[in-house]
C-alpha positions, 0 to 999 in steps of 0.5 A: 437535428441532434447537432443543431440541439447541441449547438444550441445548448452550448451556445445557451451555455456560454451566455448563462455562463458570463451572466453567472460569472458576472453575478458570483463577482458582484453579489458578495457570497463568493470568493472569486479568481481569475486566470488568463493563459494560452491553453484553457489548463494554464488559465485554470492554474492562474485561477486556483492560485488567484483563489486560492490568495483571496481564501487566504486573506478571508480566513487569515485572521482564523488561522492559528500558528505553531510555534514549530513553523516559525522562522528563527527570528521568531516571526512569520510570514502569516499570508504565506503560512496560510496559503501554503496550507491552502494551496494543498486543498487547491492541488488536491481536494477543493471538490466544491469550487466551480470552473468558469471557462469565460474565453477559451483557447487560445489565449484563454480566460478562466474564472474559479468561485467558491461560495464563502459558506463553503469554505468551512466546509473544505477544512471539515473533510479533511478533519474527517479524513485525518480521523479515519487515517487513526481508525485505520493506525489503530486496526492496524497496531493491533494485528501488529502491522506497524508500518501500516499504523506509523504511516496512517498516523503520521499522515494524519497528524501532517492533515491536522496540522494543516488546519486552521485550528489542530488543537481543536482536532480531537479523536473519540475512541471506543471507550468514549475518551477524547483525544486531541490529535496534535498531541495524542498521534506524537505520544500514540507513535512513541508507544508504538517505538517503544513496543518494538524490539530487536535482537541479533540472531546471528551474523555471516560476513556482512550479512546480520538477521535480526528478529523483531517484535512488537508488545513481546510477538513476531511484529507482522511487518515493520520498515526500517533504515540503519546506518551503516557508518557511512550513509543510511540504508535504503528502506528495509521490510521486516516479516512475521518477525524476520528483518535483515541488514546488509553492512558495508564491506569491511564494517566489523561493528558489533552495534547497529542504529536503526531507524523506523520508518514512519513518513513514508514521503516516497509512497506518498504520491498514492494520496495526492492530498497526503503528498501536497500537505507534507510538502508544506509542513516541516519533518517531525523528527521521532526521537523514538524511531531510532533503536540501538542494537548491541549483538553481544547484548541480546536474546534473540531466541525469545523473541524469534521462536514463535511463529504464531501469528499476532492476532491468531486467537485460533488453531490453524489448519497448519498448526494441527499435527498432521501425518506425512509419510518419510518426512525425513526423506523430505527433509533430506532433499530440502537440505541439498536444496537449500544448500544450493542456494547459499552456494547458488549451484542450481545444476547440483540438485536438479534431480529434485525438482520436476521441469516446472519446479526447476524453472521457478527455482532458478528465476527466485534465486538466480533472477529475483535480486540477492538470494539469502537464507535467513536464521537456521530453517526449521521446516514443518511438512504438511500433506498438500491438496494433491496428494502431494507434501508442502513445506513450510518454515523457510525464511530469506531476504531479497536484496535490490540494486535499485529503488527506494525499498532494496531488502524484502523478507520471504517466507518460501513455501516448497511443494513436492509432487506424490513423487517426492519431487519439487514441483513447486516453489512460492512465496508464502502469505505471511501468518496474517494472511494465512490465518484470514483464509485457514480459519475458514472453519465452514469450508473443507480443508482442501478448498482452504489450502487450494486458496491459500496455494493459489495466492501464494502462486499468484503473488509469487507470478507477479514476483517473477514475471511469469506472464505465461503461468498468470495467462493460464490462471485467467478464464478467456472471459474473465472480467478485469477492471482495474480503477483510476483517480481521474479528475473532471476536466470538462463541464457536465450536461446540467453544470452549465459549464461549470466544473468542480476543482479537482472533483476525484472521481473513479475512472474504471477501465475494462480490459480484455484478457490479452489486453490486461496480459500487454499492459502487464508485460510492458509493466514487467519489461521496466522494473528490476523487481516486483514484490506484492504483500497481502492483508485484510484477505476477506474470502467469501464463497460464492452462492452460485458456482460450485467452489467458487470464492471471493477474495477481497484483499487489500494489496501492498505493491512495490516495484524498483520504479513505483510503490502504491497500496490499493484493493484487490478483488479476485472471483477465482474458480476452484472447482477443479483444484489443479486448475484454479481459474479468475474469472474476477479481478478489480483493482482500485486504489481507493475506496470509491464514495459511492459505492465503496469496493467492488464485492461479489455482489457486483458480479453475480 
C-alpha cells in the first residue's frame, strides 16, 4: 500500500511539476532558465547559467562599475561584468531558486526559476555576511590575532565589491559611526600593517628568529612570506611574538622584505561562496603588507621579552610565583635536552626521559619536519597536577618539505614525572588559550591545569599522529559527530519537485569509536604533517558528572594537503586527573543557522 501511495505521489508530482513550469514561464513574476544535458546534474548546470544571464540582463542597468575592474582601453564588457559576479551567487548561495526537474535521465531536461522579487534579496545576504566578516576582524585585532582580522577583512571587502552598489555597503560600530566598506576595510587593514613591528633577534647560518608585535605587544599570531632574493617563501605562521625564516644557502643579506599575508586564497575553499567571489574580482595589492627588516637596525629586545598574553588583563595561575624543589636540578636536564636537539643526538639523554617521554621526543624532533630552537630558552618551572614539575618558556620552529604553509612556531611544554624524569613532551596552547582556561578562577587550580594539559596533549597527538594515545583518551562510548556542508540535491516531500539551488545545509555523520579512529589514520597515512591551533576556548563545567567540562573551541588545522578553520566541541571527563576521557567531540565547520554550534546543552 505504501509503494502504491508512493507511486501515486510521484506521479501527482510530475504533473503539478509541468503545470508549474509552464506558469512560472508565463506569468511575468519570474526569471527562468533552462538546461538540457545527458544526466540530471549537467542539465542543472545549463540551467544555472541559462538563469544566471537573464538575472544579469534584468539588473544590468543597477549595476555600478569600478573604475579598478576596467580594461585598459578604458571600456568593459557590462554583461559579462555583471554575470561573472552572478555566477558566484549561482555556484555558491542562490538558496531561494527553485529546481524543476521537467525530463529526467537520460537526456534530461531542468528548468530553474526565481521569483524577481527575490532577486534583491540574494544580494542582501551577502551584504550581511560581509558585515559579520568585520565584527568578526574586529574581535580578532583586538586579541591581536591579525591573521585572522586580514583574512576576515579582505574577504569581505572581495563580497562588497561583488555587489550591485559597494559604495553603499556601510558598517555601524559600536559607538554608533558609519563607515562605507569600500573604502573603510582598505584603510582598517593599512592600520593594522602599520601596527606591526618586526626585529631581528638573532641569526645562526641561514636560520634568523624574529620577534614580532602588534600596537607594542607579542603580536598572538601573524602569517607572512619574504623573499629570499630568488622567489618568495611559502607561508610562514609567527606565535605569541615568535616568527622565523629560513634563507637561502649562501644569502649573507643582513635586510629581509617581508610580506603579510592578508588574501589567504589557498584556504579559501573553507568558504565556497569566498572561494568564487575572489576568482572574479582583481587582487588588491597592500602596499602596507611589506616591511623592510634591517638586522643592524633593530631592538628586539623591546619587543621579545614580554610574555604577557595580548588580552591578558588578569594574573594568571602561571604568572604567580610558585615553589619547586631544586629547579636547578630541572634546569640542568633540560639544558642537555635541548642540547640534543640542536645537535639531533637523542641517544645522549635518553636517561632523562621515562619510555613514554622518549617515544614523544624522538617523533617531535627526529619526525615532525626541521626541529630548531628559537631565541635563547628562558624556562619557568611550575608543580604540575601530579606531583610532578612542568616547564615552560621553550619556543621552536617547525619547517616542512611540502604545502602551502612550511614554518610553524611552538611553544614546547616538558613534563618531568615526581621522579625528575621527562615523562612528557607537548605543544603549548599559546597565551591566548591558555588564559581562556587559567582564568577560571571558580575552578581548582588542579581542574585548570588537568584541562589545559589535556589540550595540549590532544593538539600534540594529531601533530604526531598518535593513533594509540588518542584511542586511550576516547570513552568506548563517546559520541563523535563531525558536520559536513551538503547540498540538497533532491526534491523534498512538500517541495513538489522543486529544490533550492545549492541550499547549504548541515549533513552530520555519527561515527563510532573505532570508526572515528580508521578515518583519522587513513587521514594521517597521507599527510607529511599535521598542525592544529586553538582559540576563542569557551570552558564550562558541566551540571552533572563530578569534574566534567565543556570545551568549545574554534580550530585552526593545516595539514601538507589541506588547511580549513572549523569549531570543536569536546565533553572531556577529568574526574580522574591521570585518565581524562572524551565522552563529546563535534566538529563543525560552520556555524549551523538553526541552531548555531553544538554546546553542552546538547548533551546532557
Amino acid at each position: 500500500m505504501r509503494t502504491l501511495f508512493t507511486c501515486l505521489l510521484l506521479a501527482l508530482a510530475t504533473v503539478l511539476n509541468a503545470q508549474t513550469w509552464t506558469e512560472v514561464k508565463t506569468s511575468g513574476d519570474y526569471l527562468w532558465g533552462e538546461g538540457q544535458g545527458a544526466t540530471v546534474a549537467e542539465a542543472d548546470r545549463q540551467a544555472l547559467a541559462d538563469l544566471t544571464s537573464r538575472i544579469a540582463v534584468h539588473v544590468i542597468s543597477d549595476f555600478d562599475q569600478l573604475d579598478e575592474e576596467k580594461t585598459a582601453g578604458g571600456r568593459v564588457d557590462t554583461k559579462s561584468y555583471v554575470t561573472n559576479r552572478l555566477n558566484t551567487y549561482s555556484q555558491a548561495t542562490l538558496t531561494n531558486t527553485e529546481r524543476f526537474v521537467l525530463k529526467n535521465e537520460p537526456g534530461a531536461i531542468v528548468g530553474r526559476a526565481i521569483r524577481k522579487t527575490e532577486v534583491e534579496r540574494i544580494f542582501q545576504s551577502r551584504v550581511a555576511k560581509a558585515k559579520d566578516m568585520v565584527e568578526t576582524a574586529q574581535r580578532a585585532e583586538t586579541e591581536g590575532r591579525v591573521d585572522d582580522a586580514l583574512r576576515n577583512l579582505y574577504w569581505a571587502h572581495a563580497l562588497v565589491r561583488s555587489l550591485q552598489h559597494p559604495n553603499e555597503v556601510a558598517y555601524t560600530d559600536e559607538d554608533g559611526q558609519r563607515h562605507p566598506l569600500m573604502t573603510w576595510i582598505p584603510e582598517r587593514m593599512n592600520m593594522i600593517f602599520s601596527g606591526l613591528k618586526v626585529a631581528v633577534v638573532k641569526r645562526e647560518g641561514d636560520d634568523v628568529d624574529l620577534a614580532v608585535s602588534y600596537r607594542g605587544r607579542p603580536v598572538t599570531s601573524v602569517d607572512y612570506t619574504f623573499f629570499d632574493g630568488r622567489d618568495w617563501s611559502p607561508i610562514i605562521s609567527a606565535k605569541d611574538g615568535c616568527g622565523t625564516l629560513e634563507l637561502a644557502a649562501g644569502n649573507q643579506s643582513a635586510k629581509y622584505q617581508l610580506k603579510v599575508e592578508y588574501e589567504y586564497l589557498s584556504e579559501a575553499h573553507i568558504d565556497k561562496e569566498v572561494e568564487s567571489v575572489l576568482g572574479v574580482v582583481s587582487s588588491r595589492v597592500m602596499r602596507k603588507s611589506y616591511i623592510d627588516v634591517d638586522a643592524k637596525q633593530t631592538e628586539p629586545q623591546q619587543v621579545f621579552d614580554s610574555r604577557q598574553s595580548f588580552s591578558q588583563t588578569e594574573t594568571s595561575i602561571l604568572s604567580a610565583p610558585q615553589e619547586v624543589q631544586s629547579p636547578e636540578a630541572y634546569a640542568r636536564t633540560l639544558d642537555e635536552v635541548l642540547k640534543a636537539v640542536r645537535t639531533k643526538d637523542v641517544a645522549a639523554v635518553a636517561k632523562h626521559f621515562t619510555e613514554n617521554g622518549l617515544d614523544i621526543f624522538q617523533r617531535l624532533i627526529l619526525k615532525y619536519g626541521t626541529a630548531r630552537i628559537l631565541d635563547t630558552p628562558q624556562p619557568v618551572f611550575y608543580p604540575s597536577a601530579d606531583g610532578g614539575v612542568t616547564a615552560r618558556g621553550v619556543r621552536m620552529a617547525f619547517t616542512f618539505k611540502t604545502g602551502v604553509r612550511r614554518s610553524f612556531v611552538e611553544d614546547i611544554v616538558f613534563t618531568f614525572n615526581p621522579q625528575g624524569r621527562i615523562d612528557n613532551v607537548a605543544f603549548g596552547l599559546g597565551k591566548l588559550a591558555e588564559d581562556d582556561i587559567l582564568m577560571k578562577g571558580v575552578w581548582s587550580e588542579t581542574a585548570r591545569k588537568v584541562l589545559m594539559n589535556f589540550l595540549e596533549n590532544y593538539k600534540t597527538a594529531y601533530a604526531l599522529k598518535r593513533t594509540d594515545y588518542i584511542r586511550t583518551i576516547f570513552d568506548d562510548d563517546a559520541v563523535i559527530i563531525v558536520a559536513n556542508v551538503a547540498k540538497r540535491s533532491q526534491a523534498l516531500p512538500g517541495d513538489r519537485g522543486a529544490t533550492f539551488v545549492n541550499d547549504k545545509i548541515i549533513r552530520t555523520n555519527r561515527y563510532t569509536k573505532d570508526q572515528y579512529l580508521k578515518n583519522l589514520a587513513r587521514c594521517f597515512a597521507s599527510n607529511e604533517y599535521i598542525n592544529i591551533r586553538f582559540e576563542d576556548n569557551d570552558v564550562a563545567k558541566m551540571s552533572k558528572g563530578g569534574e566534567t567540562y565543556s570545551i568549545q573551541i574554534s580550530q585552526d588545522y593545516y595539514s601538507s594537503t589541506y588547511g580549513d578553520k572549523g569549531y570543536l566541541l569536546l565533553i572531556v571527563d577529568v574526574n580522574d586527573p591521570q585518565r581524562p576521557l572524551i565522552k563529546v567531540r563535534t566538529w563543525q565547520p560552520e556555524k549551523n543557522p538553526n541552531f548555531g554550534l553544538y554546546g553542552p546543552g546538547d548533551f546532557k
